[in-house]
Chimera marker file (.cmm) of the C-alpha trace (Angstrom):
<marker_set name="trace">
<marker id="1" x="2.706" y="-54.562" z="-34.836" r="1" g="1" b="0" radius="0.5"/>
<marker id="2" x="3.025" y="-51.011" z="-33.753" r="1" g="1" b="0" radius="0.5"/>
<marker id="3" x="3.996" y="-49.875" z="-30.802" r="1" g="1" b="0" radius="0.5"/>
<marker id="4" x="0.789" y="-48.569" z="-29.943" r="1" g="1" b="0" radius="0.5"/>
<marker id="5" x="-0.750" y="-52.195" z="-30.287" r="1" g="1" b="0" radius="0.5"/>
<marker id="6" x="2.613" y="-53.680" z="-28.441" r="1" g="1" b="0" radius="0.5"/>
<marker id="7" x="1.730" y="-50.984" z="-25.361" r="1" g="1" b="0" radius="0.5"/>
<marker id="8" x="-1.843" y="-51.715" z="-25.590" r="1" g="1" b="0" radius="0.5"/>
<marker id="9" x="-1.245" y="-55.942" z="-25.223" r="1" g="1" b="0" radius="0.5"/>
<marker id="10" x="1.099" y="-55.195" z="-22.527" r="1" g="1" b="0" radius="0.5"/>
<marker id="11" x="-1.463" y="-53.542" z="-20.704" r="1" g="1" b="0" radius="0.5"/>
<marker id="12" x="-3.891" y="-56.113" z="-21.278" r="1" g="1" b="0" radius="0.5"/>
<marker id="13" x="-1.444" y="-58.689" z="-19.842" r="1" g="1" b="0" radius="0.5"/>
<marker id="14" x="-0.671" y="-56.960" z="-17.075" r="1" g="1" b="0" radius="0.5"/>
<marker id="15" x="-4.585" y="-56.545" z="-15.987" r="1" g="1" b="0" radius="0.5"/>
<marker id="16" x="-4.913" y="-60.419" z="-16.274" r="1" g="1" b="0" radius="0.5"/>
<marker id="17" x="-2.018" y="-61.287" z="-14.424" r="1" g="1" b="0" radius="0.5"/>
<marker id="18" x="-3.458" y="-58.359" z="-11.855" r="1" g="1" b="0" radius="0.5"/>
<marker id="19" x="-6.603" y="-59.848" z="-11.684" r="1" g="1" b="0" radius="0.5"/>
<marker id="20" x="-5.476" y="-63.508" z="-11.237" r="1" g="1" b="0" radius="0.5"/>
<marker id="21" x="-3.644" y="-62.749" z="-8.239" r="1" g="1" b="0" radius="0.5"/>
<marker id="22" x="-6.607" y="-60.710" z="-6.813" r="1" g="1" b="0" radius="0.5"/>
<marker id="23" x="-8.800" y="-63.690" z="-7.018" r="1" g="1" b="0" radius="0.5"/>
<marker id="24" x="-5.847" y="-66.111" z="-5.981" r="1" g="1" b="0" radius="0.5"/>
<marker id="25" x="-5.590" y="-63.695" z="-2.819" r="1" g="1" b="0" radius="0.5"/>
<marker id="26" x="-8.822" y="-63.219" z="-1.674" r="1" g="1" b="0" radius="0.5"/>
<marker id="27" x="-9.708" y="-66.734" z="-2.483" r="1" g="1" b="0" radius="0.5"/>
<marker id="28" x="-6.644" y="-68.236" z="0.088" r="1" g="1" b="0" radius="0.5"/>
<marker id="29" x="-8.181" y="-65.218" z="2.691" r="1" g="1" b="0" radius="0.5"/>
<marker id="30" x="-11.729" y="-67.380" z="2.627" r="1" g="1" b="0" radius="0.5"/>
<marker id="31" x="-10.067" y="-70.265" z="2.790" r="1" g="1" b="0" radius="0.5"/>
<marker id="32" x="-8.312" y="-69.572" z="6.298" r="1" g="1" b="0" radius="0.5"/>
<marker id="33" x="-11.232" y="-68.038" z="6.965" r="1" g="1" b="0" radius="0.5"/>
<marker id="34" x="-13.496" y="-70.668" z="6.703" r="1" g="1" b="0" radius="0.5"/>
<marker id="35" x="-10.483" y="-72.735" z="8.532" r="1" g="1" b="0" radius="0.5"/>
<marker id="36" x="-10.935" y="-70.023" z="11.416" r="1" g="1" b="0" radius="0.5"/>
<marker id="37" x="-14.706" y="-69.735" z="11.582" r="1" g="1" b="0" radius="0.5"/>
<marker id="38" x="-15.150" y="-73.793" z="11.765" r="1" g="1" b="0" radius="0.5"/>
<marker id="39" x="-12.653" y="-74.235" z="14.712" r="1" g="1" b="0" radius="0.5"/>
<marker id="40" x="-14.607" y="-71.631" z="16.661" r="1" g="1" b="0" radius="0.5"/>
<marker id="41" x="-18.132" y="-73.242" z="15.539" r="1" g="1" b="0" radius="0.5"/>
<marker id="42" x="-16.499" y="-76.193" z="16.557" r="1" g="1" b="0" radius="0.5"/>
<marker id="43" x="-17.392" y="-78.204" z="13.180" r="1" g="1" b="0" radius="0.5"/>
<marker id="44" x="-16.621" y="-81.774" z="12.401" r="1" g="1" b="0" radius="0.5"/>
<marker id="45" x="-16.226" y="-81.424" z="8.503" r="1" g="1" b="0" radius="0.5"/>
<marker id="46" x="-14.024" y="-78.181" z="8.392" r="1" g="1" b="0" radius="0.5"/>
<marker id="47" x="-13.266" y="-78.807" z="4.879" r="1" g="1" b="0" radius="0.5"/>
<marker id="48" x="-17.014" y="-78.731" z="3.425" r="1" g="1" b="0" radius="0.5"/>
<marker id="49" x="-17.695" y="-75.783" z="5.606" r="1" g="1" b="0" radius="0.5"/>
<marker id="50" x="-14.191" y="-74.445" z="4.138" r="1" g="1" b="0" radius="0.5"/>
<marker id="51" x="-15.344" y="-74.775" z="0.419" r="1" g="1" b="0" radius="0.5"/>
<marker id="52" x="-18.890" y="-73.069" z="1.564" r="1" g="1" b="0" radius="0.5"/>
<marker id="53" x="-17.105" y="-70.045" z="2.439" r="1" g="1" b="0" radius="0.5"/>
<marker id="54" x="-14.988" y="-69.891" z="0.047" r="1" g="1" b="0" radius="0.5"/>
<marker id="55" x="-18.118" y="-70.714" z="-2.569" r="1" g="1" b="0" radius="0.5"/>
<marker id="56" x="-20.221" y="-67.853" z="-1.008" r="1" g="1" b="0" radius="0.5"/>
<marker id="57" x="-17.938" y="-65.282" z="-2.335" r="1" g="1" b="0" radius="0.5"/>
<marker id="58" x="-18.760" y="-65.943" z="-5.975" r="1" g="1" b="0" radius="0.5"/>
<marker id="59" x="-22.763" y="-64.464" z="-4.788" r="1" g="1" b="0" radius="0.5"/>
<marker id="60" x="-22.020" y="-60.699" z="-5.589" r="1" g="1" b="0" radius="0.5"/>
<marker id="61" x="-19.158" y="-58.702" z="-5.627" r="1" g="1" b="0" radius="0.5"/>
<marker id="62" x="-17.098" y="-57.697" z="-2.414" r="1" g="1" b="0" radius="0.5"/>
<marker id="63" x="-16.485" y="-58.817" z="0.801" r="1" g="1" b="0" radius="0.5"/>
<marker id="64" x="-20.396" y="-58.901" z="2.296" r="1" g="1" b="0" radius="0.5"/>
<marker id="65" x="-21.205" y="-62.194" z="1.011" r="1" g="1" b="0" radius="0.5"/>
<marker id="66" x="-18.847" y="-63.834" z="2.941" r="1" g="1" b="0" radius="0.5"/>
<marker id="67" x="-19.144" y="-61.703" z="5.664" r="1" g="1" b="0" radius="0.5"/>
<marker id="68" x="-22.846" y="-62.865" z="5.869" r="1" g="1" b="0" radius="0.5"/>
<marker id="69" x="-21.840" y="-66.273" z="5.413" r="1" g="1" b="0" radius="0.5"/>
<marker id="70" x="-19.732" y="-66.564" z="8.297" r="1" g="1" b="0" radius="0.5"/>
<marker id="71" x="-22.129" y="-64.182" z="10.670" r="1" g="1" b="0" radius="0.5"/>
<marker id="72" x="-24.962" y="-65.988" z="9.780" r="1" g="1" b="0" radius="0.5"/>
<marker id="73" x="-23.008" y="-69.265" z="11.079" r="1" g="1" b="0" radius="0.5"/>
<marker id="74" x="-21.991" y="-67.492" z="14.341" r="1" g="1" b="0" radius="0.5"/>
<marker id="75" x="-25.504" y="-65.692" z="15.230" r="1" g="1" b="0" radius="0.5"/>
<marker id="76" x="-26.528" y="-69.633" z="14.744" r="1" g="1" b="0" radius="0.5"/>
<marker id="77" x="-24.509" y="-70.547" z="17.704" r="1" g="1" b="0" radius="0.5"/>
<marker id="78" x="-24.308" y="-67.332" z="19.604" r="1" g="1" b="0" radius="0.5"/>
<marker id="79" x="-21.186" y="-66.746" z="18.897" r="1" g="1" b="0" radius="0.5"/>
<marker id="80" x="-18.890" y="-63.357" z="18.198" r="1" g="1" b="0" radius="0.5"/>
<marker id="81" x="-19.923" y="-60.573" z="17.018" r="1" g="1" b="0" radius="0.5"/>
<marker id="82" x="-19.477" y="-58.209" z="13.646" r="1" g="1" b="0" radius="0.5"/>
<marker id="83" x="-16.451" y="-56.410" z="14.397" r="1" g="1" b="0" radius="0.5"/>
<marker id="84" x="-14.711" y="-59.902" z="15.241" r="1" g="1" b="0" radius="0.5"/>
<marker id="85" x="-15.310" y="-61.334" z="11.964" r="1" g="1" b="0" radius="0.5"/>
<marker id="86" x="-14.351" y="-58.191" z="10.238" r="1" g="1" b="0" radius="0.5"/>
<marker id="87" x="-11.057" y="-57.806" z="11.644" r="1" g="1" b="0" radius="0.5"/>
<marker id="88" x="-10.068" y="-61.353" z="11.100" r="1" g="1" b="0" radius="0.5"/>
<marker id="89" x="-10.728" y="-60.577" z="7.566" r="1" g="1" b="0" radius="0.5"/>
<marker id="90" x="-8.818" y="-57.462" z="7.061" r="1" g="1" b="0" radius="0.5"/>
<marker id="91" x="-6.002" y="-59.389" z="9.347" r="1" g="1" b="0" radius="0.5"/>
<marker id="92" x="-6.048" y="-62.921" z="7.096" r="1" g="1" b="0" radius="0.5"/>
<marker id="93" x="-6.119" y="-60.527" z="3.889" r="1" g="1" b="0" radius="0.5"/>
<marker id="94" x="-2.707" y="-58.664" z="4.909" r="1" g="1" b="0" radius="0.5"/>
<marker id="95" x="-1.486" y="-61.953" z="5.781" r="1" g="1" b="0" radius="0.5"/>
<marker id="96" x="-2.225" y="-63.322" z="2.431" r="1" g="1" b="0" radius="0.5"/>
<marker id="97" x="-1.027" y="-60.395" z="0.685" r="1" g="1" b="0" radius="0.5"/>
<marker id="98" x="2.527" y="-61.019" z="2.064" r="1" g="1" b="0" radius="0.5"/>
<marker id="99" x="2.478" y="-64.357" z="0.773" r="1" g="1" b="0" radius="0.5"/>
<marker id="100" x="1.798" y="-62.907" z="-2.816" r="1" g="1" b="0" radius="0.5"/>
<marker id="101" x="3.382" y="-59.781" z="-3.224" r="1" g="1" b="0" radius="0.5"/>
<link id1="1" id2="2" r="1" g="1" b="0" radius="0.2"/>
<link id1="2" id2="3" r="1" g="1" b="0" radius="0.2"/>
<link id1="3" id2="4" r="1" g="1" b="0" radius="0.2"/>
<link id1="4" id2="5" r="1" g="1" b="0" radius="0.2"/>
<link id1="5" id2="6" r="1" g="1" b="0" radius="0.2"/>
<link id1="6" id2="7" r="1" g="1" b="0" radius="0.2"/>
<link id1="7" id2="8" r="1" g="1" b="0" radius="0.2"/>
<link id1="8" id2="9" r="1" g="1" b="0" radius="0.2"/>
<link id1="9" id2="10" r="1" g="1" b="0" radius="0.2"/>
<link id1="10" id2="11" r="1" g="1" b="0" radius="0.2"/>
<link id1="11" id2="12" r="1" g="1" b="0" radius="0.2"/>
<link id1="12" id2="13" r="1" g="1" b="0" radius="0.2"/>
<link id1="13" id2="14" r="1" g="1" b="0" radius="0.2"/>
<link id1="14" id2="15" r="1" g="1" b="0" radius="0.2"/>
<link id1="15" id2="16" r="1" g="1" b="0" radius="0.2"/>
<link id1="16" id2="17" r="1" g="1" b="0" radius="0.2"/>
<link id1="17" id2="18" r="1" g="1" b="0" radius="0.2"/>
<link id1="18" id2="19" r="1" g="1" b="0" radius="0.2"/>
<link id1="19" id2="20" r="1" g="1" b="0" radius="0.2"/>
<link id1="20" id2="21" r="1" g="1" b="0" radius="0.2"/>
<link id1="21" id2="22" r="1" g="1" b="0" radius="0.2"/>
<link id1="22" id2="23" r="1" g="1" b="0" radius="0.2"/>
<link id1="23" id2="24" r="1" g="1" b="0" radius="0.2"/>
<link id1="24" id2="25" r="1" g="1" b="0" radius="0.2"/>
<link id1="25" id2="26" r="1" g="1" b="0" radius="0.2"/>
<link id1="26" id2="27" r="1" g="1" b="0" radius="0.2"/>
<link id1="27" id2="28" r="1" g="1" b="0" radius="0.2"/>
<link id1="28" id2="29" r="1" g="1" b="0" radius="0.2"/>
<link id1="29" id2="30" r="1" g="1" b="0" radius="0.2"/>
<link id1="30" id2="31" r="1" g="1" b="0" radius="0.2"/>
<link id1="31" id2="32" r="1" g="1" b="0" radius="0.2"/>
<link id1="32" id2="33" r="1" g="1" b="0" radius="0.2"/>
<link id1="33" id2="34" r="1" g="1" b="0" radius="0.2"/>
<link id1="34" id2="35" r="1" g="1" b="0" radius="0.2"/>
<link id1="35" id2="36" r="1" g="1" b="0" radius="0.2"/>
<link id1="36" id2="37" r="1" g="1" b="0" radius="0.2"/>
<link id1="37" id2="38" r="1" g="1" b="0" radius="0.2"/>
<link id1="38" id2="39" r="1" g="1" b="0" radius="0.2"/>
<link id1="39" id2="40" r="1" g="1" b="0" radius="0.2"/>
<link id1="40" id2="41" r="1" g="1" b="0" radius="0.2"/>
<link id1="41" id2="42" r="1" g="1" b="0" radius="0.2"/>
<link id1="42" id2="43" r="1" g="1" b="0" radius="0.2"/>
<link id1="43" id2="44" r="1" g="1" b="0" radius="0.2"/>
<link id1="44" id2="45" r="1" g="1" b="0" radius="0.2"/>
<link id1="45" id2="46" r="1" g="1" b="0" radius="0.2"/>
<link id1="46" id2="47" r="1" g="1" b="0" radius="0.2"/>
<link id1="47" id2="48" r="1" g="1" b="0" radius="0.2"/>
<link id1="48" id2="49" r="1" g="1" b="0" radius="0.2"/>
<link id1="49" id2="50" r="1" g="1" b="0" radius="0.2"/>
<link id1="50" id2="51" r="1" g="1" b="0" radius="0.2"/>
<link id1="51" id2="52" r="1" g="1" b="0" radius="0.2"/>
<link id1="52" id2="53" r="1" g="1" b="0" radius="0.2"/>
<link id1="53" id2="54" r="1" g="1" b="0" radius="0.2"/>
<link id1="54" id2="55" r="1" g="1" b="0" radius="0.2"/>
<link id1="55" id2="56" r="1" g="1" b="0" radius="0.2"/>
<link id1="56" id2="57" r="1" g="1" b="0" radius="0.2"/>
<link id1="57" id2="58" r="1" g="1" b="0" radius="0.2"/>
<link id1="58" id2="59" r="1" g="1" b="0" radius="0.2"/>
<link id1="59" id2="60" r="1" g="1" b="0" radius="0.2"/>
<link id1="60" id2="61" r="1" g="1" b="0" radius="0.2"/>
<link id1="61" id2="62" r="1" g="1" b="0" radius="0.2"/>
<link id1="62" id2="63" r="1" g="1" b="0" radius="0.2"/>
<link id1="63" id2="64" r="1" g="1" b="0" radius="0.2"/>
<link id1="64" id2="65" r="1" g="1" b="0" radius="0.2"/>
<link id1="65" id2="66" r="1" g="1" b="0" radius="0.2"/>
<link id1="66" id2="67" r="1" g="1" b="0" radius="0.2"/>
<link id1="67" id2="68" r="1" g="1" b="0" radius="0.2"/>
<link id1="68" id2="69" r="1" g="1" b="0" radius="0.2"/>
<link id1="69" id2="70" r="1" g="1" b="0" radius="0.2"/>
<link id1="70" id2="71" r="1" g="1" b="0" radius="0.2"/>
<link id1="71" id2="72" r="1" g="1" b="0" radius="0.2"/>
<link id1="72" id2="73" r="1" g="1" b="0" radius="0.2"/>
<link id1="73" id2="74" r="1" g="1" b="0" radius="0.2"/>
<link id1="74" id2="75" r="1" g="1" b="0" radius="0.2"/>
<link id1="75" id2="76" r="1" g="1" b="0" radius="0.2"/>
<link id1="76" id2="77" r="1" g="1" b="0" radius="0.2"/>
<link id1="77" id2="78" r="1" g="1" b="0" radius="0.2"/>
<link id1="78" id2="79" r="1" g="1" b="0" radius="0.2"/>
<link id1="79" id2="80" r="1" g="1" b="0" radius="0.2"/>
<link id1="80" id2="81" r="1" g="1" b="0" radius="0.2"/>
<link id1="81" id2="82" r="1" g="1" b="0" radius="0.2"/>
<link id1="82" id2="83" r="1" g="1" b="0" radius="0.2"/>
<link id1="83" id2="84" r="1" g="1" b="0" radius="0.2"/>
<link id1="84" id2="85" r="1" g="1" b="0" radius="0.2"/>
<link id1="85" id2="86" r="1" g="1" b="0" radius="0.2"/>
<link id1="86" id2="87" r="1" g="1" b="0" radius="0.2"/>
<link id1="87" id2="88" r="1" g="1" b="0" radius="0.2"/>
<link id1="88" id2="89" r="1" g="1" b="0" radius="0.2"/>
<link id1="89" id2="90" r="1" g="1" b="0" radius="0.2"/>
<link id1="90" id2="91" r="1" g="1" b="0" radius="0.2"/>
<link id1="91" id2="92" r="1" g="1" b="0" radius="0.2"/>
<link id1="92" id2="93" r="1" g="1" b="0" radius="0.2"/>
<link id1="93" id2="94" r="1" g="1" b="0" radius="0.2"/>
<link id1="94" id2="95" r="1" g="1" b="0" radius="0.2"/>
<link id1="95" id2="96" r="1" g="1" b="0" radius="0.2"/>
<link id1="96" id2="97" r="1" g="1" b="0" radius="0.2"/>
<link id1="97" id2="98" r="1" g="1" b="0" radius="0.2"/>
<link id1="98" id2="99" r="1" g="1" b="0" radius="0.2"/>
<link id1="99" id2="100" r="1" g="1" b="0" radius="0.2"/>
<link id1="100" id2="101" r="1" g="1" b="0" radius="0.2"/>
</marker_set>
C-alpha cells in the first residue's frame, strides 16, 4: 500500500473514532439531561422519560430536537423557561466532555 493510501486510511480512522465519541458524548449529555428534566417534572418513571430524550435527538440534526423535547415537557407543567434548559445543556455537555477527553 502506498503511503498515500496508508495516510488516507489513517484519516478515515481517525474520523470514525471522532465521530463515535461525538455521539457517545452528546448521547451521555441527554441522558443526564433527561435525568435532570424528570426530577424537576417530578416524574415517576425517570428512566422511560430518560430514553425519550435521549430518543428525540435522533429527529434532525443538532441540539433543537431535544431542546423541544424537554421545553415542550416544562411549558406542560409551567415550569422554567428557555434560557434554563439551554444552559443546563451547554453545562451537562462540558461536563461530559471532561469525562471523554
Amino acid at each position: 500500500m502506498s503511503s498515500f493510501e496508508d495516510r488516507k486510511k489513517s484519516f478515515e480512522n481517525k474520523f470514525a473514532r471522532d465521530e463515535e465519541v461525538r455521539f457517545k458524548i452528546f448521547a451521555r449529555r441527554n441522558k443526564l439531561l433527561g435525568e435532570w428534566a424528570a426530577t424537576k417534572l417530578n416524574i415517576e418513571d425517570k428512566q422511560k422519560y430518560i430514553e425519550d430524550v435521549i430518543k428525540s435527538d435522533f429527529v434532525e440534526a443538532g441540539d433543537d430536537d431535544v431542546f423541544r423535547k424537554v421545553k415542550a415537557d416544562f411549558d406542560n407543567k409551567n415550569i422554567s423557561n428557555d434560557q434554563e434548559i439551554r444552559n443546563k445543556m451547554d453545562e451537562l455537555l462540558e461536563v461530559v466532555k471532561k469525562d471523554f477527553l
